[in-house]
PyMOL Python script that loads the backbone (N, CA, C, O; Angstrom):
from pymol import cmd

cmd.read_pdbstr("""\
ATOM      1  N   UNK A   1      -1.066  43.045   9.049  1.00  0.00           N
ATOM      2  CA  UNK A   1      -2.303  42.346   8.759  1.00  0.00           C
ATOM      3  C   UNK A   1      -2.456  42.130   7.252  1.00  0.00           C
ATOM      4  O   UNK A   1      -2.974  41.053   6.958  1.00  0.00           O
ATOM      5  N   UNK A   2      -2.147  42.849   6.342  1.00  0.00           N
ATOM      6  CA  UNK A   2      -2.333  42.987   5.206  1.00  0.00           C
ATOM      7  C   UNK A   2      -1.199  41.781   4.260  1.00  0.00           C
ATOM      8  O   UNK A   2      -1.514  41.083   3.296  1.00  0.00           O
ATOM      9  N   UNK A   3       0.268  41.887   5.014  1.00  0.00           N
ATOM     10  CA  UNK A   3       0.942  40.950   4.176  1.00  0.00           C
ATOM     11  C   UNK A   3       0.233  39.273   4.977  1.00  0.00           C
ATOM     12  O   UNK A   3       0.295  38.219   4.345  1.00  0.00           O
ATOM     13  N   UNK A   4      -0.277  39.337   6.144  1.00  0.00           N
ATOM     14  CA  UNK A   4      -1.154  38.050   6.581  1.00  0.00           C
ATOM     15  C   UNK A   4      -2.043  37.610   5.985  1.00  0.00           C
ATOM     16  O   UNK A   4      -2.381  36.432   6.101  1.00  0.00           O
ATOM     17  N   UNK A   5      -2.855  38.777   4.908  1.00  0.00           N
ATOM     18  CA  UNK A   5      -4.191  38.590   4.596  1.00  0.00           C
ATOM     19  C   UNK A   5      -3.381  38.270   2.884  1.00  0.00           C
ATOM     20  O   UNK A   5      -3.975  37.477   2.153  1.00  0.00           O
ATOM     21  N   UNK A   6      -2.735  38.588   2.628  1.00  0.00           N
ATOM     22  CA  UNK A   6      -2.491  38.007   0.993  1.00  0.00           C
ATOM     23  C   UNK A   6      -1.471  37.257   1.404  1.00  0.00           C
ATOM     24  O   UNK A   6      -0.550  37.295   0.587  1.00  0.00           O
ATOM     25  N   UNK A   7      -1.232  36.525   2.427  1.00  0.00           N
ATOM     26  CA  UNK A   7      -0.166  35.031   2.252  1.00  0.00           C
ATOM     27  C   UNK A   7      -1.235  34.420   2.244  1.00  0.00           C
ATOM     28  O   UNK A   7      -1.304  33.544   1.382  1.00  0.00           O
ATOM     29  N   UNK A   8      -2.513  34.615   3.187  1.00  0.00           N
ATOM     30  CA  UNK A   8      -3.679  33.702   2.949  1.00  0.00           C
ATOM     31  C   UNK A   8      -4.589  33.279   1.950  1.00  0.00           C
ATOM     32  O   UNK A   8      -5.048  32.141   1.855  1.00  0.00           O
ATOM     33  N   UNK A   9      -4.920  34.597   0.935  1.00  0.00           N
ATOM     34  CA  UNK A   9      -5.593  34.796  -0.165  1.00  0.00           C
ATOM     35  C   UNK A   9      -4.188  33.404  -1.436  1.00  0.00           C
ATOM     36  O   UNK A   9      -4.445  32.406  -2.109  1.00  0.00           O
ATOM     37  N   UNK A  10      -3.081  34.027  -1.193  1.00  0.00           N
ATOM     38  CA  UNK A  10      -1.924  33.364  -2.119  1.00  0.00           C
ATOM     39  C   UNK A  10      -1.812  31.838  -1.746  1.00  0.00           C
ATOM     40  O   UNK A  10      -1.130  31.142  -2.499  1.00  0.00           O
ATOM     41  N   UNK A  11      -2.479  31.188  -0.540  1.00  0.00           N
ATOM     42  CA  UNK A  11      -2.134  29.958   0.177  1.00  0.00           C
ATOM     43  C   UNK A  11      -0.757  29.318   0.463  1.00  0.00           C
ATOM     44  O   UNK A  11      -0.235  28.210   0.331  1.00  0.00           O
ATOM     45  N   UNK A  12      -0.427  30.512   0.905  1.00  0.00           N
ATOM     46  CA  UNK A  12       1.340  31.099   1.217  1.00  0.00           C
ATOM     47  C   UNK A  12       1.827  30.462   2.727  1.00  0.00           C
ATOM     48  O   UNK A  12       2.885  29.860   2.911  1.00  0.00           O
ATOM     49  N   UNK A  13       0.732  30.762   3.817  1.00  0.00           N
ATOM     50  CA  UNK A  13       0.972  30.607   5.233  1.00  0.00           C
ATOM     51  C   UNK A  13       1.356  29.018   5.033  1.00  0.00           C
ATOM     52  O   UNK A  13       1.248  28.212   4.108  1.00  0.00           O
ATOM     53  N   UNK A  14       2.058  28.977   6.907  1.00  0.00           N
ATOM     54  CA  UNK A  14       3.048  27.561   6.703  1.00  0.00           C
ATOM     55  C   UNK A  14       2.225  26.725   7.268  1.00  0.00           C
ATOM     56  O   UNK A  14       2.435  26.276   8.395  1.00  0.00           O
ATOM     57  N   UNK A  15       0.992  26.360   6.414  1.00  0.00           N
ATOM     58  CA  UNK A  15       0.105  25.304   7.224  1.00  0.00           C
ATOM     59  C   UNK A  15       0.542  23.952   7.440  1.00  0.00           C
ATOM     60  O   UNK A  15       1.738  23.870   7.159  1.00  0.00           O
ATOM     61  N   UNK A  16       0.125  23.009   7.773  1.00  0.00           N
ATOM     62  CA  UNK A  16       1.087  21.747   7.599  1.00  0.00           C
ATOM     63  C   UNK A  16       1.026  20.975   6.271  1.00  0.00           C
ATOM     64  O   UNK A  16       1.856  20.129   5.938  1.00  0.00           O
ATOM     65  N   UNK A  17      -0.085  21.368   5.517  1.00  0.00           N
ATOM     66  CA  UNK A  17      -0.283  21.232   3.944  1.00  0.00           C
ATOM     67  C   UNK A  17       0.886  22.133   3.301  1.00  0.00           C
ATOM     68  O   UNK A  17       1.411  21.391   2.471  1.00  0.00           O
ATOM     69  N   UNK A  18       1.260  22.837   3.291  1.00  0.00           N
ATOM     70  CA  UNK A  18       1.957  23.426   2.699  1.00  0.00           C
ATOM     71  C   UNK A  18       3.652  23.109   3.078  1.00  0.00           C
ATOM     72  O   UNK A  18       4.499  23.059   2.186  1.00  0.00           O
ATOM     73  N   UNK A  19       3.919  22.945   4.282  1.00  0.00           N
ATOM     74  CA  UNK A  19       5.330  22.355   4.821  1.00  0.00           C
ATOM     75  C   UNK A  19       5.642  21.261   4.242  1.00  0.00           C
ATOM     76  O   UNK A  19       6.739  21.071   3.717  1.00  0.00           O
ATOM     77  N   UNK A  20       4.638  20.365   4.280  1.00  0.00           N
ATOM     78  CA  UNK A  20       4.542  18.858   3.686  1.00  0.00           C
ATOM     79  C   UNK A  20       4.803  18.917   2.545  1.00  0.00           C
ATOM     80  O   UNK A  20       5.574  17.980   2.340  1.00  0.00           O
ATOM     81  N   UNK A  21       4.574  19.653   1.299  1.00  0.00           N
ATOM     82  CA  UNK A  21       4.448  19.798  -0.140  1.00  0.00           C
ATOM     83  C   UNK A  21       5.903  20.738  -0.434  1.00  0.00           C
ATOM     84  O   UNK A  21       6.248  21.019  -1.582  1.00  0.00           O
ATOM     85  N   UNK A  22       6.521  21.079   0.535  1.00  0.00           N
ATOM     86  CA  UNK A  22       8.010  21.657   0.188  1.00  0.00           C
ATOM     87  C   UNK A  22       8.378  20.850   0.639  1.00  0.00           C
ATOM     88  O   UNK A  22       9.556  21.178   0.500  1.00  0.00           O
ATOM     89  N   UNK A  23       8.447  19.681   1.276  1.00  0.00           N
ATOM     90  CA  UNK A  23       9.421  18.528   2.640  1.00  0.00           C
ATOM     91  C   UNK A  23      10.115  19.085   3.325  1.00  0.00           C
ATOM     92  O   UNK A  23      11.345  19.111   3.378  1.00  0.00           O
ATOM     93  N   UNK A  24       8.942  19.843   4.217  1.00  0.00           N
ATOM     94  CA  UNK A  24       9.154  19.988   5.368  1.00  0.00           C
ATOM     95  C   UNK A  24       8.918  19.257   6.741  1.00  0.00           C
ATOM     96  O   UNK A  24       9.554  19.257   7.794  1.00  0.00           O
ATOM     97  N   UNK A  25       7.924  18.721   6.389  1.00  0.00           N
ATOM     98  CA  UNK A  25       7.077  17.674   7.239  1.00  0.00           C
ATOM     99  C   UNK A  25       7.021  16.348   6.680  1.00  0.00           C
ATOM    100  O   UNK A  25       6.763  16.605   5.505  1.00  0.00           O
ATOM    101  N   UNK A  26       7.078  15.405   6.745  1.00  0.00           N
ATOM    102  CA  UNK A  26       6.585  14.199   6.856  1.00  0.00           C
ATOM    103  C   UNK A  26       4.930  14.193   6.721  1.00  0.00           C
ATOM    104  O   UNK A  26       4.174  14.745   7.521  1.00  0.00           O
ATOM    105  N   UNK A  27       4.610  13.604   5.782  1.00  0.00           N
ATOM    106  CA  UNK A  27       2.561  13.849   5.569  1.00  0.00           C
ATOM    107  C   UNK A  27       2.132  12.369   6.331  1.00  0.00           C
ATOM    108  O   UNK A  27       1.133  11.650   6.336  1.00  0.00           O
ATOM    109  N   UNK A  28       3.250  12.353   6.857  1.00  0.00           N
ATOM    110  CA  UNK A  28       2.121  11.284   8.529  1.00  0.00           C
ATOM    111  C   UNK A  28       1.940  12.416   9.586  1.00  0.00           C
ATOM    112  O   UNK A  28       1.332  12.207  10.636  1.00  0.00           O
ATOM    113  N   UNK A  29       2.371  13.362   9.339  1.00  0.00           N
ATOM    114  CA  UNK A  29       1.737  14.448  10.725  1.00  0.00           C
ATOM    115  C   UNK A  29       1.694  15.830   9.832  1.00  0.00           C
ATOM    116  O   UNK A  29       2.442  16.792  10.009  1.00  0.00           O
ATOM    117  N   UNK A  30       0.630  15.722   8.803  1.00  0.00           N
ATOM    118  CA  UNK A  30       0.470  16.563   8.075  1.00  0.00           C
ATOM    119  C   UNK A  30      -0.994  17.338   8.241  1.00  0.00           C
ATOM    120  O   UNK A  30      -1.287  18.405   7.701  1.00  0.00           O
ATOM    121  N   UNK A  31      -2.095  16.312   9.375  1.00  0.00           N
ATOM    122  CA  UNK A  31      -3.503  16.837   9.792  1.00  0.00           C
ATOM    123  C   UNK A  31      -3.343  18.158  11.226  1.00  0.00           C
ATOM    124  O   UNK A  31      -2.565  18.609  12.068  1.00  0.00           O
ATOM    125  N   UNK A  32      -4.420  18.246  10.792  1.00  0.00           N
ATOM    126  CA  UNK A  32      -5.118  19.782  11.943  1.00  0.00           C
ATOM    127  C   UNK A  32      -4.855  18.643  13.196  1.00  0.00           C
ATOM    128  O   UNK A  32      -5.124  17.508  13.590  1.00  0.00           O
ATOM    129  N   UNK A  33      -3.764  20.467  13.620  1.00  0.00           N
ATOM    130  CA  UNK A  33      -3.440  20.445  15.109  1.00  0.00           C
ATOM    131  C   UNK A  33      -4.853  20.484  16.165  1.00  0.00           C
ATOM    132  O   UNK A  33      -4.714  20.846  17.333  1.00  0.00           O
ATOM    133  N   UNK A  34      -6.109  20.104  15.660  1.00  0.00           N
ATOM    134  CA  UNK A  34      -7.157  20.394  16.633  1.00  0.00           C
ATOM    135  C   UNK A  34      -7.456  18.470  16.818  1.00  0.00           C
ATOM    136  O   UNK A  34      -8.196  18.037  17.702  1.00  0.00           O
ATOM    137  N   UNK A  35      -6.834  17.686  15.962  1.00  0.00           N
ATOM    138  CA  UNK A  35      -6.855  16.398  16.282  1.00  0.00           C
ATOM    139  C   UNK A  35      -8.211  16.100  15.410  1.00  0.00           C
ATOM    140  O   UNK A  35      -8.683  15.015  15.750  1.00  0.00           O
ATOM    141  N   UNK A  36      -9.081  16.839  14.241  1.00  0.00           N
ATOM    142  CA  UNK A  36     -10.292  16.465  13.969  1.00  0.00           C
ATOM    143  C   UNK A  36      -9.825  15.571  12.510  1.00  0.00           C
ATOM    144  O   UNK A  36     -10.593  15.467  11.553  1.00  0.00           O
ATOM    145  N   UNK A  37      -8.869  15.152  12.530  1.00  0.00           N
ATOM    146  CA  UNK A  37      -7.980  13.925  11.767  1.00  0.00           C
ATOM    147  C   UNK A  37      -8.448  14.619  10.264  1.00  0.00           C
ATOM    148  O   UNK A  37      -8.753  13.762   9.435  1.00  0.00           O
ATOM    149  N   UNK A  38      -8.554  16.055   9.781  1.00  0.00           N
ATOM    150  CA  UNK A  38      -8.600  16.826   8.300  1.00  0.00           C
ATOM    151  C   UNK A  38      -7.239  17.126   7.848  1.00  0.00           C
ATOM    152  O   UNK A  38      -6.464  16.946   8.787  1.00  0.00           O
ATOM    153  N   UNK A  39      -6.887  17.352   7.228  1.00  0.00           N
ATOM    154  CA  UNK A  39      -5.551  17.992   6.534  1.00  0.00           C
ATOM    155  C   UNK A  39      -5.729  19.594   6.929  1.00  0.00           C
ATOM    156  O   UNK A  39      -6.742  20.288   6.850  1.00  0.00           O
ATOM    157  N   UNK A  40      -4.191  19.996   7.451  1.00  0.00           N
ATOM    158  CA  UNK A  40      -4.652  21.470   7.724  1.00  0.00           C
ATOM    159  C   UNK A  40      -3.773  22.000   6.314  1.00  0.00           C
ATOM    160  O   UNK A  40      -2.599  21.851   5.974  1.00  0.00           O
ATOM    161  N   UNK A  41      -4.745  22.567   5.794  1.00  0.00           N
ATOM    162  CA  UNK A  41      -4.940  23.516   4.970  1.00  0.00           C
ATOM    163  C   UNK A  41      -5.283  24.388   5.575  1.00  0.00           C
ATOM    164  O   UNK A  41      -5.719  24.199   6.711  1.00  0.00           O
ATOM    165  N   UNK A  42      -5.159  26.370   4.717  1.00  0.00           N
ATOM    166  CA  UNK A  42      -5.144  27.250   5.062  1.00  0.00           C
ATOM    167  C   UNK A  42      -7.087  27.425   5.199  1.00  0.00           C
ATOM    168  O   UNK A  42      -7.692  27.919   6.150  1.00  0.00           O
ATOM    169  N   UNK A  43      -7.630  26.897   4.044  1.00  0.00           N
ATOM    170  CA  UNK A  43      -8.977  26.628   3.935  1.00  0.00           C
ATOM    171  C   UNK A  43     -10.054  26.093   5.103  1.00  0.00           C
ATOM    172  O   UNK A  43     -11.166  26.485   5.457  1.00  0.00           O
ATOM    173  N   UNK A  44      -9.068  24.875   5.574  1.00  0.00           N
ATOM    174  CA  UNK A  44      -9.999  24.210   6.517  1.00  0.00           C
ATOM    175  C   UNK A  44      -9.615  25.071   8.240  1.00  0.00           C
ATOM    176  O   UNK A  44     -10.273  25.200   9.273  1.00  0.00           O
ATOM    177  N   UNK A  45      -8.367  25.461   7.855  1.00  0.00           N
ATOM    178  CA  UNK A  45      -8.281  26.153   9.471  1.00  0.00           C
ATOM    179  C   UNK A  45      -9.212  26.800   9.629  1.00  0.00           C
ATOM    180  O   UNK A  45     -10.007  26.561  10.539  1.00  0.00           O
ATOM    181  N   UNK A  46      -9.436  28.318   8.331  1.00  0.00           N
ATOM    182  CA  UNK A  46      -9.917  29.370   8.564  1.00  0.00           C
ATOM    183  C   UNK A  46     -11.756  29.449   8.304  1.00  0.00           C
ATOM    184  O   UNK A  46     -12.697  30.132   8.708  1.00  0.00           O
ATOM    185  N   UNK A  47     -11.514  28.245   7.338  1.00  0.00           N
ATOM    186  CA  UNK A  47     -13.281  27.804   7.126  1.00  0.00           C
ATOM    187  C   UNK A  47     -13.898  27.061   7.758  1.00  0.00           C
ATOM    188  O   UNK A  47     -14.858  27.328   8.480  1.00  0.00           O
ATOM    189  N   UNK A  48     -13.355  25.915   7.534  1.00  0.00           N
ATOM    190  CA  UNK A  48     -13.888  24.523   7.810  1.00  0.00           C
ATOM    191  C   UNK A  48     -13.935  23.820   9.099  1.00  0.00           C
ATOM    192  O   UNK A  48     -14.960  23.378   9.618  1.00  0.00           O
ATOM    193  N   UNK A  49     -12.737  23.749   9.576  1.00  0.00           N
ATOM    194  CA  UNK A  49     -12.356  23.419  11.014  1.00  0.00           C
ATOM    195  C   UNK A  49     -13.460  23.522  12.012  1.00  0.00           C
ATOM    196  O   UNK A  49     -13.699  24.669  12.392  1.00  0.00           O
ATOM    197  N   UNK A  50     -14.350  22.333  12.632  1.00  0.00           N
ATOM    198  CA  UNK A  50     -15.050  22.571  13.940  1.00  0.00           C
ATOM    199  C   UNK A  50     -14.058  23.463  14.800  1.00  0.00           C
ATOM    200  O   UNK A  50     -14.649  24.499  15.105  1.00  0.00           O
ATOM    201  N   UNK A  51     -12.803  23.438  15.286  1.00  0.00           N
ATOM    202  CA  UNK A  51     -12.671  23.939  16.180  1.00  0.00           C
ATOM    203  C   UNK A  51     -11.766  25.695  15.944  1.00  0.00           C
ATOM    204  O   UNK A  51     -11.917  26.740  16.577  1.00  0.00           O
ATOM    205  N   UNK A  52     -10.967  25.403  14.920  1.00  0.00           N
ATOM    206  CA  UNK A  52     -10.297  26.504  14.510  1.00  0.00           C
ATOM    207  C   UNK A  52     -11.207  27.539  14.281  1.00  0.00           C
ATOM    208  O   UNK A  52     -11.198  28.615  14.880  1.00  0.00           O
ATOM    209  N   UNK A  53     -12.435  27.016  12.917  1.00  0.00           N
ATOM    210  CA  UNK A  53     -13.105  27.785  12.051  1.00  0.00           C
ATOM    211  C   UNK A  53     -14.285  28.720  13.307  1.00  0.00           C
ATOM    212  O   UNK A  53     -14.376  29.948  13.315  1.00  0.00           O
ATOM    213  N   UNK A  54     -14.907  27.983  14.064  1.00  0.00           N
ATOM    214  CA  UNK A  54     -15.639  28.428  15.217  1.00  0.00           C
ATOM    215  C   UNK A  54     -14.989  29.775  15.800  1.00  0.00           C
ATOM    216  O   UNK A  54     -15.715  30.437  16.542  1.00  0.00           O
ATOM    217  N   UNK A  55     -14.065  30.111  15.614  1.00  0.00           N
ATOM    218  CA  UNK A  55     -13.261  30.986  16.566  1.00  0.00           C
ATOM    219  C   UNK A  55     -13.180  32.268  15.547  1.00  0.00           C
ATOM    220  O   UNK A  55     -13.255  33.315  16.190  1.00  0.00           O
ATOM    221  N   UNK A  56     -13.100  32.392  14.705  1.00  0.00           N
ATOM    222  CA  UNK A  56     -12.866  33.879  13.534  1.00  0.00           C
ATOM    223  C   UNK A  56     -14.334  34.524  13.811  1.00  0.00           C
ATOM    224  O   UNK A  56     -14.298  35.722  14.091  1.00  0.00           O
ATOM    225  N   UNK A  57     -15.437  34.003  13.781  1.00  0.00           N
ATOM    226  CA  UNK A  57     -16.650  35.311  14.033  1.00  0.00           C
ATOM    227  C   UNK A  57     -16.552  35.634  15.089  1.00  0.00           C
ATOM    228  O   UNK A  57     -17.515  36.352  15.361  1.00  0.00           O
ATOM    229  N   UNK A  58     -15.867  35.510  15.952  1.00  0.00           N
ATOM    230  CA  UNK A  58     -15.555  35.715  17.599  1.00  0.00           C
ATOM    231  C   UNK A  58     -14.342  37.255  17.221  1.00  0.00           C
ATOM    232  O   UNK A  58     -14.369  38.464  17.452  1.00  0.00           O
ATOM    233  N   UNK A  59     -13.356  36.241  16.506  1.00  0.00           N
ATOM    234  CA  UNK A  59     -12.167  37.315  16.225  1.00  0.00           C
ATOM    235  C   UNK A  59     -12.562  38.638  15.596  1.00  0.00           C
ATOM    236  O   UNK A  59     -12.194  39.762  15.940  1.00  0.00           O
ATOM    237  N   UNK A  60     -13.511  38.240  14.454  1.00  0.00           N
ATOM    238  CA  UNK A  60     -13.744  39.126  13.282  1.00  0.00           C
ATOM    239  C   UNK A  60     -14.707  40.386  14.629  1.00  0.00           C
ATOM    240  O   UNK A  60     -14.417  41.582  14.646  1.00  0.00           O
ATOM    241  N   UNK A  61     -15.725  39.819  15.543  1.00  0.00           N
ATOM    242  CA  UNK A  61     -16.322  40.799  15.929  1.00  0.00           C
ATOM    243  C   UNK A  61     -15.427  42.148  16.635  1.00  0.00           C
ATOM    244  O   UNK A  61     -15.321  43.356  16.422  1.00  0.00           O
ATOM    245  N   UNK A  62     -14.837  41.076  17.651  1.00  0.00           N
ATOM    246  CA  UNK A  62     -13.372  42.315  18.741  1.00  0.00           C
ATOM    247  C   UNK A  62     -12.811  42.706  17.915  1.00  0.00           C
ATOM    248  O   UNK A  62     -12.016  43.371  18.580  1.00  0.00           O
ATOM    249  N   UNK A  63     -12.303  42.999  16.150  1.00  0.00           N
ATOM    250  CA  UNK A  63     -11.331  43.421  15.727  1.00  0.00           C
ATOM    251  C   UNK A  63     -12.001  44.671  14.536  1.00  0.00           C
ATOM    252  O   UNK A  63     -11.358  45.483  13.872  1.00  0.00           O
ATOM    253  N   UNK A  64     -13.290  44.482  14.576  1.00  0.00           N
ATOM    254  CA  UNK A  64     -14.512  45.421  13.848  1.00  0.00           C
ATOM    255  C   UNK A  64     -14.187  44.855  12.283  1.00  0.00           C
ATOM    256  O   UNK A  64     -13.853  45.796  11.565  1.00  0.00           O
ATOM    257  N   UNK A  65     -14.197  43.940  11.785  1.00  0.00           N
ATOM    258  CA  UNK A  65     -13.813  43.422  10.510  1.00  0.00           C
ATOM    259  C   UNK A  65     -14.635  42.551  10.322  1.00  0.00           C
ATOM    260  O   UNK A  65     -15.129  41.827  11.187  1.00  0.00           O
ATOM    261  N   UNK A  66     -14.941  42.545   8.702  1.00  0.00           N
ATOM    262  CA  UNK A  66     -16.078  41.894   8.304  1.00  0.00           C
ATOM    263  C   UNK A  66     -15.872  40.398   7.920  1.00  0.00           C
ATOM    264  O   UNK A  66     -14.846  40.025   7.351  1.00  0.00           O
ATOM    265  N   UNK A  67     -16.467  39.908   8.115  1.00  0.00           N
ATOM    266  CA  UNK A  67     -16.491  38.298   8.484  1.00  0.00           C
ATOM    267  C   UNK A  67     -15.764  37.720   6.902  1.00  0.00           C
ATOM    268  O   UNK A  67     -16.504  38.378   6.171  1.00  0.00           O
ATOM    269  N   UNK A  68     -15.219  37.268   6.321  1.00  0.00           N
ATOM    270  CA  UNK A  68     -14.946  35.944   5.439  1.00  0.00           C
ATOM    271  C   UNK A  68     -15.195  34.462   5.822  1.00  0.00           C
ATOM    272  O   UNK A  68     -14.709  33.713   6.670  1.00  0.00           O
ATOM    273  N   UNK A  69     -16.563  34.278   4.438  1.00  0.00           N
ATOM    274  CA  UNK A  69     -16.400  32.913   4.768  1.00  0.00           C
ATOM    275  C   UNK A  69     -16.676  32.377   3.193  1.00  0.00           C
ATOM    276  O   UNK A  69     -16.809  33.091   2.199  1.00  0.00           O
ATOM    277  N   UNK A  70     -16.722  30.933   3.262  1.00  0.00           N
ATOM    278  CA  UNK A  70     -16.835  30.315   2.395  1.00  0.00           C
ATOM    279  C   UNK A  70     -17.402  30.641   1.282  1.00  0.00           C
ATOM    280  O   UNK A  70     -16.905  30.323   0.202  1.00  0.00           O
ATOM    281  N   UNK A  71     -18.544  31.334   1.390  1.00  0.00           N
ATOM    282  CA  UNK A  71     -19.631  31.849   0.979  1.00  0.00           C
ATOM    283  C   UNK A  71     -18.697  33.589   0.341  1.00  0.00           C
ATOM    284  O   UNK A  71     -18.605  33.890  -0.850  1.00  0.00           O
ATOM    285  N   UNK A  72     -18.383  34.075   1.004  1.00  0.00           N
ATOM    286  CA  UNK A  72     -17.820  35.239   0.326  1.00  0.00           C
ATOM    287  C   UNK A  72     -16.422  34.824  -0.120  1.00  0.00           C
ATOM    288  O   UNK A  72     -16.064  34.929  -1.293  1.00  0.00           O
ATOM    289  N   UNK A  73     -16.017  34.576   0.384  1.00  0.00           N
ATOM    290  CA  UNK A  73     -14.672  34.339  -0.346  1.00  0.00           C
ATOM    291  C   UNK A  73     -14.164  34.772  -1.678  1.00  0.00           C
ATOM    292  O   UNK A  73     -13.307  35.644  -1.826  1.00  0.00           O
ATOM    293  N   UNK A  74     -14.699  34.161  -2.562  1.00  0.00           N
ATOM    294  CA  UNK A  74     -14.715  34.455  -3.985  1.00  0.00           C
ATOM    295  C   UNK A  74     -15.139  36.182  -4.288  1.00  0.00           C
ATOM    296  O   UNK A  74     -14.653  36.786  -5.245  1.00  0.00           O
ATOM    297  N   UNK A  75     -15.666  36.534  -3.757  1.00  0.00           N
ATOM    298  CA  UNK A  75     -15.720  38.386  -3.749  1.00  0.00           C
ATOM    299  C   UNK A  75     -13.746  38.563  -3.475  1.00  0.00           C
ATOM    300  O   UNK A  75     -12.914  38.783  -4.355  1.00  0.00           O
ATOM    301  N   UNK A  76     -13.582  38.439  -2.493  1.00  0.00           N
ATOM    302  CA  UNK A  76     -11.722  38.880  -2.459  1.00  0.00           C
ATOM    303  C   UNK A  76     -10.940  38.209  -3.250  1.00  0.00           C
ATOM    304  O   UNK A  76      -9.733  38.448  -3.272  1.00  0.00           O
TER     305      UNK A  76
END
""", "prot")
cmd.dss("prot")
cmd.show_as("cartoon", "prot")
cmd.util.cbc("prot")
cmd.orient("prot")
């Protein structure tokens, strides 16, 4: 969890923003796999995203961990 939580803090994870910017991907299929036509960034998955972002206070509760959001962020 911990090397998960500083690839995220580092904007390390292989979002499709980030594949795209090494050429890995092609940036014609570089948006969120939820189809809400945004760029997935590590930001918009875990923040922003209607459908992704909806789902972590769900996670954060079953896993007893305190919520990150937009708003705190900048504390970590």
């Amino acid at each position: 969890m911990k090397i998960g939580s500083l690839h995220l803090l580092q904007d390390r994870l292989p979002t499709k923003a980030n594949l795209t910017t090494r050429g890995c991907l092609s940036s014609a299929v570089y948006h969120c796999v939820s189809g809400c036509g945004e760029v997935e960034s590590a930001q918009h998955l875990f923040l922003s995203c209607s459908i992704f972002g909806a789902l972590w206070p769900t996670v954060s509760s079953w896993i007893g961990s305190s919520l990150v959001t937009s708003q705190t962020l900048p504390v970590y």
